[in-house]
N, C-alpha and C positions, 0 to 999 in steps of 0.2 A: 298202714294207710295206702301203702303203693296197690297194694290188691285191690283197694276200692276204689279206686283212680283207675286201674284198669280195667275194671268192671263196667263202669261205667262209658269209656271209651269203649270197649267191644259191643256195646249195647248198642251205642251211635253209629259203631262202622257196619252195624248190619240194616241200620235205616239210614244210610247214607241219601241215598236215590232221591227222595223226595227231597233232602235238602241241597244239595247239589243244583238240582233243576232249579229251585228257587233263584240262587245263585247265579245262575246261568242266564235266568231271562233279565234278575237285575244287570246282569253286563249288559243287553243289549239296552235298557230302559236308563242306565245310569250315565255309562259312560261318555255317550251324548250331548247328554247335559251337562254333567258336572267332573268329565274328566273321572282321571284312576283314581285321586284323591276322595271324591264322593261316594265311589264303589268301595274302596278300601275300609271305612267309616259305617257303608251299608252293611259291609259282608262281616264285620266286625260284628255288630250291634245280631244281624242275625243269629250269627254262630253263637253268641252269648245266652241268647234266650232258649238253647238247644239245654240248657241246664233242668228246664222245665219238664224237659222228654225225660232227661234221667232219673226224675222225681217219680215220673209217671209208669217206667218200667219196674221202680222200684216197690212201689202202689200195686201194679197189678200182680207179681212176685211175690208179695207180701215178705220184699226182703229185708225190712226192719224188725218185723217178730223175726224173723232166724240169723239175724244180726245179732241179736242180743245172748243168745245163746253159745255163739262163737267167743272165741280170746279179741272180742274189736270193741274198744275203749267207746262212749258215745261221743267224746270229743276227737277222737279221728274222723269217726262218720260225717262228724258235721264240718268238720277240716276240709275234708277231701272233697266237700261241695263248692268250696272256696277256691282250690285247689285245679276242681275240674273246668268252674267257669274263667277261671285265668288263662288256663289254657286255651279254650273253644276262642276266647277273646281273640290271642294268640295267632290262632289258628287261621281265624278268621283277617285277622290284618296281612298275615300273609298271603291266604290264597286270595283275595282281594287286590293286593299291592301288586303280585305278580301276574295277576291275569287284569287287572286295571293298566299297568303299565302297556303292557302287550296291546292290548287294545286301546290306549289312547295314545301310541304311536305309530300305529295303522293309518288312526285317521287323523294321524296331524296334530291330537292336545299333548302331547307330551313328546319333550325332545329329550332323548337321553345324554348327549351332549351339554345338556345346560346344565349346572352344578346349584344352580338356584332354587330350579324344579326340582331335584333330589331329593334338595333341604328343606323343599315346601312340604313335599308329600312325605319326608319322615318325621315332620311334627304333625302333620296332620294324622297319621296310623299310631303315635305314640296320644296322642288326644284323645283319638277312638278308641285306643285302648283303654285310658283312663275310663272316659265318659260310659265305655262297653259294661267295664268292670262293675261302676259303680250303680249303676240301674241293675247290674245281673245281682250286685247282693242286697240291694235293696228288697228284691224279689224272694231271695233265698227264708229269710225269715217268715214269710205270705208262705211258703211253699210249706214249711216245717209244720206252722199253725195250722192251715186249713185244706193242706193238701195239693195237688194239682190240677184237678178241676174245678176246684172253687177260687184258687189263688188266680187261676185265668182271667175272672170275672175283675179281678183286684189290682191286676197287671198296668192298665190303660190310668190308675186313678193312683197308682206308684211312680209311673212314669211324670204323669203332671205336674206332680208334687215338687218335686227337685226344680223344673222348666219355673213352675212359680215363684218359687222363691228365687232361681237368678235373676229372673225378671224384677222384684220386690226389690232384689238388695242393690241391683242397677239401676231402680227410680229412685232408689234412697240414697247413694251417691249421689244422682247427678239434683236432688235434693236438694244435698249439702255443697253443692257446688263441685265434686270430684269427678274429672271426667277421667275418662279412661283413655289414658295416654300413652306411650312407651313403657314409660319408669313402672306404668300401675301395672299394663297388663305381663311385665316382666316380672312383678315383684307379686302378681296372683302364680306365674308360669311357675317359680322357684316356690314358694309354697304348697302348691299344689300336690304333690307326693305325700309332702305329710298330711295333708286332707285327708285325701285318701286312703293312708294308711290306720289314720286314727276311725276313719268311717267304717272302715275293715272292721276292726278290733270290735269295734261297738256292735256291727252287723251279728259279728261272729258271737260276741256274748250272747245276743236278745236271741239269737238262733238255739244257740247251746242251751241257754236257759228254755227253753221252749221243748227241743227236744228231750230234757234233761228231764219236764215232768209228764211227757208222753208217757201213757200206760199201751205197752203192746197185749 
């Protein structure tokens, strides 16, 4: 699986350029407004959806017919999709955090002295990373079924899905009377990993299953 992991990385570091630049104009349009913490969360979210490119050099390669013919299991392939968007996540929260820091101590939003700011903006990049995470593998399955050019079209209407339902499950608290207070939102914070862990597994099945009746 580490092969496929670096395949797909070499892929990305040779179309760096365009996303870079992306990147780049978000620092000046973000940080602005919303401090390092908003860039970190942007550059997060973007670099995640770079999963899409890997789909797409994979597509024009046609490296899944000569996938199959290789010693490469089809549950590593679809592993290492899971594998690659952690990292870009990763990636993404770091060169965000460090170049949002940078420039929001230029202009004054962040003081590296305060230890509060620290702790704001490391739960804010471990958030982004979740919330990165969990849209890029929602996506991953769209990409296995229908491809990368069609999954595009389906991206915008994956996105919403999730936005809706916390919206739903937040009208349906405050419903029943439960507002969201310390206790709740500490006791969503501390569950939250396994959400996500178990959203993994499921992602990763309906994927596996998907690729598993692909005919190349």
């Amino acid at each position: 699986m580490k092969s496929l992991i670096l395949k797909d990385i070499y892929n990305i570091m040779h179309n760096m350029k365009a996303l870079v630049l992306m990147l780049f104009i978000f620092l000046f349009i973000t940080i602005p407004q919303g401090g390092a913490a908003a860039y970190a969360i942007t550059c997060c979210i973007l670099c995640a959806m770079m999963v899409v490119t890997t789909f797409s050099f994979d597509e024009n390669a046609k490296w899944e017919k000569y996938a199959m013919i290789m010693p490469i299991s089809r549950k590593d392939l679809v592993l290492s999709k899971f594998v690659i968007l952690l990292c870009f996540c990763l990636f993404g929260t770091v060169f965000g955090g460090v170049l949002g820091i940078a420039g929001s101590a230029i202009i004054g939003r962040f003081h590296i002295t305060s230890a509060s700011e620290w702790q704001e903006l490391l739960a804010v990049c471990l958030a982004g990373v979740a919330i990165s995470f969990f849209l890029g593998s929602l996506v991953i399955p769209l990409l296995f079924k229908f491809g990368a050019e069609k999954a595009r079209t389906l991206m915008l209407a994956a996105f919403l899905l999730p936005v809706l339902l916390c919206l739903g499950l937040y009208y349906l608290l405050r419903s029943f009377g439960i507002e969201l207070t310390d206790s709740v939102v500490l006791l969503l914070t501390c569950i939250s990993p396994l959400v996500l862990l178990l959203w993994t597994a499921a992602m990763y099945r309906i994927s596996f299953g998907i690729f598993k009746k692909a005919e190349f």
